[in-house]
N, C-alpha and C positions, 0 to 999 in steps of 0.2 A: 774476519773473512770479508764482510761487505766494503770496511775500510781497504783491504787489500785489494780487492777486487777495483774498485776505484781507482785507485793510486797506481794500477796498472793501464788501465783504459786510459788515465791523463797524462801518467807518461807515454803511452803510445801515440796518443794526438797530440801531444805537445813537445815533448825531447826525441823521441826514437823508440822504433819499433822493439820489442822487447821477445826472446823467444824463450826456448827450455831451456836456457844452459846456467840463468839466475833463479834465485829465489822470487823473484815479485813475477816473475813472467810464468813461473810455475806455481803460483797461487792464483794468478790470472783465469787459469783453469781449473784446479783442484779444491780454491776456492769455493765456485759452486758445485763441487764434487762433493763437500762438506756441508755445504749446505743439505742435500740430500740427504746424507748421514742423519742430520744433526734436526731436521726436519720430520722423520721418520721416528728418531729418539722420541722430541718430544709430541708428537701422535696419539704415541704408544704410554709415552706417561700419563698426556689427559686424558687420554679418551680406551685405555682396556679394559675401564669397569662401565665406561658409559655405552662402548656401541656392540650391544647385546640384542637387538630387536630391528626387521627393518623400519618401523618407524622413528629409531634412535639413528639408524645411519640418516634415514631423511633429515634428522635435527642437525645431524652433521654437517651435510651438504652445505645447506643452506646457511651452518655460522661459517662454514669455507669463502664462499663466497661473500657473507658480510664484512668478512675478512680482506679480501682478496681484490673484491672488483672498486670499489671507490679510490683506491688511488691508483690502480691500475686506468680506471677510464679517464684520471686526471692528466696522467702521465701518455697517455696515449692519445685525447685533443689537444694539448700540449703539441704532442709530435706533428697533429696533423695542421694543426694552426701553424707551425712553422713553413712547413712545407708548404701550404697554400701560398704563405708568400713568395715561396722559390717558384710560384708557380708550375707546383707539382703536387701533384692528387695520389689519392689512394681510391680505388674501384671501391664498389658499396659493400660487394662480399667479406671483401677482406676487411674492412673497417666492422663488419657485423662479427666474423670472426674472432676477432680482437676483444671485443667490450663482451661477449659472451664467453672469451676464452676456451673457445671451440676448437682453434686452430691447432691447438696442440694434440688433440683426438682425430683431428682433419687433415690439416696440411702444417706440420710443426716447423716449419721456416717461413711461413706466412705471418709473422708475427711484426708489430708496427714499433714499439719500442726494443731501445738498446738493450741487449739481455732478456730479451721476452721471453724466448723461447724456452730460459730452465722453470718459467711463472707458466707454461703451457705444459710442461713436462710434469709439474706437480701437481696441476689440476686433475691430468689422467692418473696420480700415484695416489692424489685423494679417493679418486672414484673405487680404486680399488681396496682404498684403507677396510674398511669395515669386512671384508670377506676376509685379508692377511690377519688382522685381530680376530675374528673368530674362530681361524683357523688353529692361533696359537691358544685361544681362550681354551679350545675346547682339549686340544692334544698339543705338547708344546714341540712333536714329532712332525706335525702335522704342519705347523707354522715355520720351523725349520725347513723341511722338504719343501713350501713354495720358495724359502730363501735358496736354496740348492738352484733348485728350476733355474731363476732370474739371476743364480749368480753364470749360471752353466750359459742362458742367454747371455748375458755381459761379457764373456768368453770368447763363445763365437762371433761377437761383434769384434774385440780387440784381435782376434788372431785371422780370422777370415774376413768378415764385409770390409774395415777399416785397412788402407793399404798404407803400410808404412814407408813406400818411396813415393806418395804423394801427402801433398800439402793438408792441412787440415780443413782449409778454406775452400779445395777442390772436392774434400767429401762434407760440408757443412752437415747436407740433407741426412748422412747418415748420424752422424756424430749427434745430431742433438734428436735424433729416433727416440720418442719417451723408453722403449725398451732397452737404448745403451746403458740407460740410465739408473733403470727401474732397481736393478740390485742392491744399488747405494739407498735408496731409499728402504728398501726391506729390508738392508743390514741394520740400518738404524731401531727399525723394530724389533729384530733379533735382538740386536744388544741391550736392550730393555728385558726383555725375558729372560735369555738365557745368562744375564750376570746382575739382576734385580736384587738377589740374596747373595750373592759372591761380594765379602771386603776383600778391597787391597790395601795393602800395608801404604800407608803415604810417600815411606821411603821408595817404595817398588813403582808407584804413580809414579811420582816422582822424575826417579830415573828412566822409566817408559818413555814420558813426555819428552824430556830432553834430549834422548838419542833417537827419537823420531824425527824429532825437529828437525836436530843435526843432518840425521840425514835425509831430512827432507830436503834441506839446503845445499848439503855438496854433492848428493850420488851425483855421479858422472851422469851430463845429456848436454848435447848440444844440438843446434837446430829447431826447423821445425817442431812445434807442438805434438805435430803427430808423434813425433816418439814416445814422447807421455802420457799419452792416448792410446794406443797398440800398443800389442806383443807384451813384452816382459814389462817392457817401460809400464804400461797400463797396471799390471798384478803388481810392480813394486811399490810406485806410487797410491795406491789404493789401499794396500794395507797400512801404509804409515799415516795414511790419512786416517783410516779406522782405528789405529790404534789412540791418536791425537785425540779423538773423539771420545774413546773411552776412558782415557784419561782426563779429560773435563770433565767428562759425567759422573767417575769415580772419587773425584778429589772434593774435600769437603774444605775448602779457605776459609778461614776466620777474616771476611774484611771487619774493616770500620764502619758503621754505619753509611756517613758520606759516600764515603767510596761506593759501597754497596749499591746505593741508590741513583749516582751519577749514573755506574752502569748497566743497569737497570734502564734508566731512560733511554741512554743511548742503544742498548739493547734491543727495544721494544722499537726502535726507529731506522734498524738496520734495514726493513724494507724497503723503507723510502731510501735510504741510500744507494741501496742496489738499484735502485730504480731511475730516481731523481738524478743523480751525477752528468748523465748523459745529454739531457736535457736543458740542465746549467751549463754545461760546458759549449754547446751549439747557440742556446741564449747571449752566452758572452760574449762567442766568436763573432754573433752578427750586432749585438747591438753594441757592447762595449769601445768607446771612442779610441780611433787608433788601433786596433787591435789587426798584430801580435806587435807591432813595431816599438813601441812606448813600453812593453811589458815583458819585465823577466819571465823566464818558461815558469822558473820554481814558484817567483810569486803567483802568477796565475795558476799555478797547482792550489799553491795555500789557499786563493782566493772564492776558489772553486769547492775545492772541500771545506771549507770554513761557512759557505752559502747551504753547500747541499746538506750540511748536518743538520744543522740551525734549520734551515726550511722543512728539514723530513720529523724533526723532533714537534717544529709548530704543528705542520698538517696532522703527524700522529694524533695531538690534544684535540685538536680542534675540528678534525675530521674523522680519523678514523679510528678513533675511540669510541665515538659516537654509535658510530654503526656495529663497531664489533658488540656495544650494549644492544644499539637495536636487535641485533640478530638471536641475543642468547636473550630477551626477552619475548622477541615473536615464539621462541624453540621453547621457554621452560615452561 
């Protein structure tokens, strides 16, 4: 998904804008639609035995953000460092906003890097992690019905607030509302509970997988994003996305060790990808000699994601491993 997600953004700044009517343009967005999902799953894996008391959500918090703010504040002087050269500022507020990741609880389009705003949407889905898990801890009826709630809010968003004969860049403000979103995250929590003890046949994975995909890839849409976003477009795409989801989490692969472990890295580096890409890509456009004229579109895609994996896997070692230890050190 972060590779996709990528590969969307570079082709849209470098070949042509991309909308709903392919697969990469429609991962562009659903993309981090699974991230939520898939962010909420795993929540709910680590932390349903652990966040049982408030001073255990305190412990929470605080590995969230050991998590969360160190390459977020690199990626975000970065941005401003840029910008001072174009001689262009960001106000103090917003810049405090950002490094505390407040904006998303504040003002959720006030956000300074590329894709900020689903890294502010999750910080308000964290805040609320510890009450959804107690909820479910304690009645698994109980933890359902807040997912009902937020799915019934995600609802009203796609059928009422969201208009589907305008653009999606014309309701940004609305669309990245931490509550369009909030469902996707507490689905992902559901799907930890209520199918924890349910096997699937591998065959039945299987074929799940594959005709979600499918039709991930052909259902009829063209245009605008917002299609995929609202109305029916929104409830179809969202369930083949859930289903995608629970078919990862259900299926048990035998890799090879290698394998295993490459992905694994690259795995644990996907935030820097989502992060970092934008940042490579505006770095290159200004400093890179000659640029675009001397350069194929495709190789400077390769060139670009070939930099931002490689850079997001070093920082991961080197940075923010570090702190994700310090944090569950200050907690244990």
């Amino acid at each position: 998904m972060a590779l996709s997600i990528m590969f969307y953004h570079l082709s849209n700044w470098i070949i042509h804008p991309l909308d709903s009517s392919g697969p990469l343009g429609r991962l562009g967005v659903y993309g981090v639609s699974i991230f939520f999902i898939l962010s909420g799953l795993s929540m709910a894996i680590v932390y349903n035995r652990y966040l049982t008391t408030i001073q255990s959500a305190g412990r929470f918090f605080i590995r969230r953000i050991f998590r969360i703010w160190p390459l977020f504040w690199i990626v975000c002087l970065l941005v401003v460092f840029h910008q001072r050269n174009l001689a262009h500022s960001f106000d103090p507020f917003s810049l405090v906003l950002n490094l505390t990741t407040l904006f998303g609880f504040i003002s959720p389009t006030n956000y300074i890097p590329v894709g900020a705003w689903s890294i502010g949407n999750e910080m308000v889905y964290y805040a609320l992690t510890p009450l959804i898990i107690a909820a479910y801890n304690h009645r698994k009826w109980a933890g359902n019905t807040i997912f009902v709630i937020t799915l019934i809010i995600g609802l009203y968003f796609a059928f009422s607030l969201l208009d589907a004969d305008l653009s999606i860049a014309r309701q940004w403000n609305i669309y990245v509302n931490p509550f369009n979103n909030l469902f996707l995250y507490v689905a992902g929590i559901a799907i930890f509970y209520n199918l924890l003890d349910i096997r699937i046949k591998p065959t039945i994975i299987n074929m799940m997988l594959i005709l979600a995909v499918l039709l991930f890839c052909v259902m009829p849409s063209e245009g605008n994003h917002i299609v995929i976003v609202s109305g029916t477009g929104r409830v179809i795409f969202v369930i083949l996305s859930t289903i995608i989801v629970i078919c990862f989490y259900k299926m048990q692969p035998k890799l090879p060790k290698f394998i295993a472990i490459s992905l694994e890295n690259i795995g644990m580096a996907t935030y820097g990808v989502y992060l970092i890409h934008p940042v490579i890509y505006v770095y290159f456009k200004q400093y890179l000699p000659n640029y675009p004229d001397v350069y194929n579109p495709y190789m400077l895609i390769v060139m670009v994601s070939i930099t931002t994996v490689a850079l997001s896997i070093i920082i991961y070692r080197t940075i923010e491993l570090r702190f994700i230890k310090l944090g569950k050190s200050i907690t244990s």
